[in-house]
N, C-alpha and C positions, 0 to 999 in steps of 0.2 A: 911220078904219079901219072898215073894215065887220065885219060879225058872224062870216064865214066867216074874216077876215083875221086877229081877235084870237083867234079858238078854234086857228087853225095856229100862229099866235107862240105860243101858253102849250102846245101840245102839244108844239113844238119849243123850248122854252126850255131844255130841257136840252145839246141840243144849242148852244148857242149859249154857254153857260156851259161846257161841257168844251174851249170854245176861247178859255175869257178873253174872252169878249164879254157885255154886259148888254143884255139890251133894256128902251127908255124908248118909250112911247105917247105922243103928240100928239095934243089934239084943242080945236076951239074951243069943244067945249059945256064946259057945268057940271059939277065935281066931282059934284052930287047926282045929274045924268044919269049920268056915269062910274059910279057906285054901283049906280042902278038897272039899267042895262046889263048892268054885271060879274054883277050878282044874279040875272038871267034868262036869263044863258047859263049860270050855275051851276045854274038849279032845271032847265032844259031839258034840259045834257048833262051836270051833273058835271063840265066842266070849271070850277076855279078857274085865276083870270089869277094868276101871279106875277109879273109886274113891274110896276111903275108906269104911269100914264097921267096925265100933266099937262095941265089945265084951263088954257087958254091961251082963256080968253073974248075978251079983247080983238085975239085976233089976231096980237099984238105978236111974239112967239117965229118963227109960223108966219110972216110978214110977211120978220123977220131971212131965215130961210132958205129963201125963196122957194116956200112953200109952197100961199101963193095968188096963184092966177094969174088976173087980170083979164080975159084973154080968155075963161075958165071961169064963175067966180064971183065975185065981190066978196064973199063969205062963205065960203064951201065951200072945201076943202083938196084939192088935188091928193094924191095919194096916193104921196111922196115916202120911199124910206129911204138912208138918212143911217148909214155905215161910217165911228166917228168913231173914231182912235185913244186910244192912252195919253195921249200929249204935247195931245189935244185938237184936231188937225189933222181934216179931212173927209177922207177917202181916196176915197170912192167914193160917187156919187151915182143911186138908178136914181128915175127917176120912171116914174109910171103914171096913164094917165088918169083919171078920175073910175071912168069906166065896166069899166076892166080889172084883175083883183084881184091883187094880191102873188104872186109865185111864190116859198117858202121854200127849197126845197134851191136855188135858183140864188142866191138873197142869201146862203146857206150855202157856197154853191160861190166864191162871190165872195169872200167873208171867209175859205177857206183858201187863195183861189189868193193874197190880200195878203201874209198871215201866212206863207206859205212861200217867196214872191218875195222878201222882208225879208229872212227869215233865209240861206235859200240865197243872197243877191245874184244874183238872174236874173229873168226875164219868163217870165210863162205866155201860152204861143202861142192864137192860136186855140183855142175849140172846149177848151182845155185842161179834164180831168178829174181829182181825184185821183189822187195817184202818177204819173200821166204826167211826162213829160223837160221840164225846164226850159230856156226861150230862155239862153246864158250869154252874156254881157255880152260887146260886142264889142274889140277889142284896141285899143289906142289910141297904140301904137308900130308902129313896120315890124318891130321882131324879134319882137314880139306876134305881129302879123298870120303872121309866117312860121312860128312855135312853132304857131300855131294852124291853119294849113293845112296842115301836118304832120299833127299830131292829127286833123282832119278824115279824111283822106287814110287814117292807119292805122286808125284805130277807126270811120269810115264813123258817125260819131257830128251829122253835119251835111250841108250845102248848100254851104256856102264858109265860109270866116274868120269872116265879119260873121253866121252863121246857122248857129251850134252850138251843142248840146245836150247836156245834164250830167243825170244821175238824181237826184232830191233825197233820194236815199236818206240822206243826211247828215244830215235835217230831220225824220226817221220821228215826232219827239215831237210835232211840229204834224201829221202826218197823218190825217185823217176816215177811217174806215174806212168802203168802198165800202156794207157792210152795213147800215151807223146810214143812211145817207141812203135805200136801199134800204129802210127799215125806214120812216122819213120819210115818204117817198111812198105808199108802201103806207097811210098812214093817213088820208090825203085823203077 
């Protein structure tokens, strides 16, 4: 992680905890680097890091999940984050060049659009943003399919059958409110 990456994670940690999420730091240096690191963004800006950052010297960790890429570096970590659930599963993988830094409210937009696909059962479309209409799952009978191009047809709630849309108003306890990410970005 570079210097501007871990001062946004500890600035948005809160945010990341009011969604049942933790953030964990990978890096291959030294515990005593990670110390000396954490210590000089703290005398610089006041921020303290609260989460952890594990000293993976040998690599071994970053190696398991493809963190180094030999077409890069044979040392250096590509700059990988890793949306691991409850059960321990990987949901969502973004990776980033060496050279290109983290964007937070989109790894945050990413981690509600999961969390609300879950609970609501449907997809988020394109381009999807908080509160916006969720993809609903397509029918998988012919009296589905006809129930459902019905509903299309009165409620103008879709495209066809296979391409209809549901509000996750039902889900309002997992929803970010557009202002905390708005509030987010503003502190870049």
């Amino acid at each position: 992680m570079c210097t501007t990456e871990i001062i946004a994670f500890a600035n948005a940690n809160s945010f990341f905890e009011e969604r049942n999420a933790c953030l964990l730091g990978l890096s291959v240096d030294s515990n005593a680097s990670h110390l000396a690191w954490l210590y000089d963004i703290y005398l610089r800006t006041g921020v303290k890091v609260p989460f952890p950052i594990i000293a993976d010297r040998n690599g071994q960790i970053a190696r398991k999940y493809g963190m180094i890429s030999s077409d890069v570096s044979n040392t250096e970590t590509v700059r990988n984050v890793y949306i691991i659930d409850p059960e321990g599963i990987i949901r969502l993988i973004l990776i980033y060049p060496l050279n290109v830094g983290r964007c937070i409210p989109e790894i945050l937009r990413a981690l509600e659009a999961l969390q609300i696909a879950d609970k609501c059962k449907g997809s988020t479309p394109a381009n999807w943003t908080v509160g916006a209409p969720l993809i609903q799952p397509a029918p998988t009978t012919f009296n589905g399919l006809l129930e459902r191009s019905e509903m299309v047809k009165n409620e103008k709630n879709g495209m066809s059958w296979y391409l209809s849309f549901k509000n996750p108003e039902d889900c309002k306890e997992n929803r970010i409110e557009s202002k905390n990410i708005k509030k987010l970005e503003e502190k870049k």
